[in-house]
N, C-alpha and C positions, 0 to 999 in steps of 0.2 A: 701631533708633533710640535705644534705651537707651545704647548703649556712644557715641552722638557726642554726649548729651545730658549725661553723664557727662564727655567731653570739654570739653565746654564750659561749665561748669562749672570745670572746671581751668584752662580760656583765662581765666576772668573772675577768679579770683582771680590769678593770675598777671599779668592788666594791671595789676591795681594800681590803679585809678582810674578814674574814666565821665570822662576827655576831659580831667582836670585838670591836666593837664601833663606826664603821664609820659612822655610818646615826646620832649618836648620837651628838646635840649640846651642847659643853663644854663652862664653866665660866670659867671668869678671878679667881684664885685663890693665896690663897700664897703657892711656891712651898715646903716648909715644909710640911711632913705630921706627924700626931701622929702615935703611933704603932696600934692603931686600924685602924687606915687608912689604915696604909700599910699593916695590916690583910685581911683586904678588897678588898684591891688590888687582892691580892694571891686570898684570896677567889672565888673573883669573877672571875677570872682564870679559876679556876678547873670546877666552876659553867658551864660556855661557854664549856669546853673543854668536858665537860661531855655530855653533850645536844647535841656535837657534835656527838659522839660514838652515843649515845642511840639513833638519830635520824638517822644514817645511819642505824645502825641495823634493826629498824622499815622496814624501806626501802626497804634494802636487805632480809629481812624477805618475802614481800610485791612481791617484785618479781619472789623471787622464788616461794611464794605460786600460784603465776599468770601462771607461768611456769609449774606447773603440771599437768597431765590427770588424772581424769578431773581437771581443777584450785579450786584451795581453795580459790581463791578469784578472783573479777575481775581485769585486769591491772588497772582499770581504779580510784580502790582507791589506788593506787600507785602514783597518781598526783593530785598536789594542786588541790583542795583546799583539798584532801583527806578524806577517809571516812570508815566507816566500824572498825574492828581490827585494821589497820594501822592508821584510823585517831585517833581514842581510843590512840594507843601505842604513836603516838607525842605527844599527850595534856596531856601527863603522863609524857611525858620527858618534857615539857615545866614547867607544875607545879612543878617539882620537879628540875630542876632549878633555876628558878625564886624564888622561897622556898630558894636554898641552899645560892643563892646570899645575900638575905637578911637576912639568918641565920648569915653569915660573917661578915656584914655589921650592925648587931643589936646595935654594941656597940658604931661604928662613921660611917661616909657613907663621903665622900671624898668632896667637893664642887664642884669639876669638874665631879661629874658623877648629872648629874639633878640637880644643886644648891645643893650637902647633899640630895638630896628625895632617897632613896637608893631603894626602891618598885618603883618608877615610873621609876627609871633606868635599876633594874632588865627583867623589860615589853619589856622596851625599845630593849636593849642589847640581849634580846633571839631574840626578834621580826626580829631584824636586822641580827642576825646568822641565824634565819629561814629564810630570803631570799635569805642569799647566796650559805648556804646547797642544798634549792631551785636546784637555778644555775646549781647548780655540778652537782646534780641530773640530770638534762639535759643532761650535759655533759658523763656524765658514764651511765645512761640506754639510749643511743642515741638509737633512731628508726632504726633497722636495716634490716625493712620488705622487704627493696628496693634489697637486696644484692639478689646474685645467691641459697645460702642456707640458706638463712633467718638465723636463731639467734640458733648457734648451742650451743650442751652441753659442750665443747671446751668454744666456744666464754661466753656463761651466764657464767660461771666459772671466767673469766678471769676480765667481770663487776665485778661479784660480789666481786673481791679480791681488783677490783681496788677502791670501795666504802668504802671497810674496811680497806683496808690499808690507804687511803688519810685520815680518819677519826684518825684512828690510829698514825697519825702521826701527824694532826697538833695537838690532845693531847702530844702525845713527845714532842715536840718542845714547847707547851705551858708550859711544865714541867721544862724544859731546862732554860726559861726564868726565872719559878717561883724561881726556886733554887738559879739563878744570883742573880735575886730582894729580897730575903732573906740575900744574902752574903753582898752588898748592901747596907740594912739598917743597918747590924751589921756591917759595914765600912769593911770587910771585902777584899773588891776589891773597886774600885776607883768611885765612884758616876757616872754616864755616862760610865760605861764599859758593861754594859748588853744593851744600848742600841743599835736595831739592825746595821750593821752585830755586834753582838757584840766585844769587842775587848778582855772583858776575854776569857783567853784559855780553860776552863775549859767547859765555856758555848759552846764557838766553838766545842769543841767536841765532847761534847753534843747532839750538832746539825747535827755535821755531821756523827755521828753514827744511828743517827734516818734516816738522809738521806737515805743514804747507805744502811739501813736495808728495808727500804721503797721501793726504787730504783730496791732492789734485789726482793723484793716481787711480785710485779709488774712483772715485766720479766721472772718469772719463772713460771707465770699462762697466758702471753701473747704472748712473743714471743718464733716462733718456732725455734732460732736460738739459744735461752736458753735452752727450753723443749719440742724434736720433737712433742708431745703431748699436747701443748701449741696452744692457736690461740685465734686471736681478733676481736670482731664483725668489720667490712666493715665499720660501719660509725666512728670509732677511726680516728685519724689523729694525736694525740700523740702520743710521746715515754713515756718510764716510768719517765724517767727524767724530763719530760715537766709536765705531770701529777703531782708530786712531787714539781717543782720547782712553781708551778700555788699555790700551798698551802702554799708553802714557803716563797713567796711574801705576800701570804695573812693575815697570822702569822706576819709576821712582821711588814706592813700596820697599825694593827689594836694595837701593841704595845704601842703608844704615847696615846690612848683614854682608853688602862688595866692602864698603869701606868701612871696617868698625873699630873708629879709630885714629883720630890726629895726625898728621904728620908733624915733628916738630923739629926744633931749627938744629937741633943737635944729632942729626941723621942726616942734612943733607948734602949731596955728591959736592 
């Protein structure tokens, strides 16, 4: 289980981003955008970022119900293709994203997300966050039947925090950006300063407080050098920071395909 836990790990950095648009193919556009555009931008932010939470939650829901005596469910609707409750609770979070995108997007839809089709983009863009959510999913419920004490209440604790916090965080961080991308269009900070690393300080901080908060989460439900009571399933081979920094690339990856595209002074409110 090590060498496909290992692989997968190389799947996740190599997507490039939790669902933000990298599978998606973008038009030549003009990099003006109007204010509805750049509403839609943010929008379709929150949209992704949301799908992200609610989709971990299912998960960790999913898990732990599997984890019970007797289980409330089997592990086995805990993985794609999913089923049961849990496959119920993603297609809830899927339509109510793909919904909220194109609630956002009702009044312009960008030309670089689908040519303008803002529905065909919405499908798109969760589709592609639900494969990399996927991913993680691998990576954080890793098989850990092979170890000496199998998957203790220690170790499922310490998944389970690791699910919601990385969730939890590339929301932060998606939050981080939206505020820059607002500052931004109102010319606020310098056209090119939110994108990533960003060079506004503001956003920097932002960012790195989400880190840090993230960083700390992590460590204090894993390692026992943090919290004697603390401890990490066997097939882990991350630190918290790895775990964090793995989302933090992927946030950023998936920036140029949220925002593709200038705000400029002749759009704004």
């Amino acid at each position: 289980m090590i060498g496909m836990h290992r692989r997968a790990i190389a799947a996740i950095a190599l997507a490039g981003s939790l669902g933000l648009g990298s599978g998606i193919a973008l038009a030549q556009h003009d990099p003006d955008l109007s204010a509805d555009e750049v509403k839609c931008q943010l929008g379709t932010s929150l949209a992704v970022s949301k799908f992200i939470t609610d989709k971990a939650k299912c998960l960790t829901k999913c898990e732990q119900g599997a984890r019970k005596t007797p289980p409330l469910n089997p592990s086995s609707d805990c993985q794609p293709p999913y089923a049961g409750a849990t496959g119920n609770c993603i297609a809830l979070a899927e339509s109510k994203a793909t919904g909220l995108e194109q609630t956002k997007c009702a009044k312009d839809c960008p030309e670089c997300y689908m040519n303008g089709d803002c529905a065909a983009d919405a499908s798109a863009r969760i589709a592609d966050t639900e494969s990399n959510v996927d991913t993680l999913r691998l990576l954080v419920y890793c098989d850990d039947s092979g170890s000496g004490d199998g998957l203790t209440k220690a170790e499922a604790k310490c998944a389970d925090t690791v699910a919601k916090t990385l969730a939890n965080f590339a929301k932060a961080k998606l939050l981080c950006f939206s505020k820059c991308r607002k500052d931004e269009d109102k010319l606020k900070v310098p056209v090119g300063s939110c994108d990533p690393p960003p060079s506004d300080q503001k956003t920097s901080d932002c960012i790195q407080k989400a880190t840090d908060k993230a960083t700390a989460a992590i460590d204090k439900q894993c390692e026992s050098s943090v919290n004697p009571k603390a401890d990490k399933p066997d097939c882990y081979t991350l630190t918290s920071a790895q775990w964090v920094n793995a989302v933090e690339m992927a946030v950023d990856d998936g920036q140029a395909n949220l925002y593709c595209g200038s705000p400029s002074a002749a759009f704004v409110d």
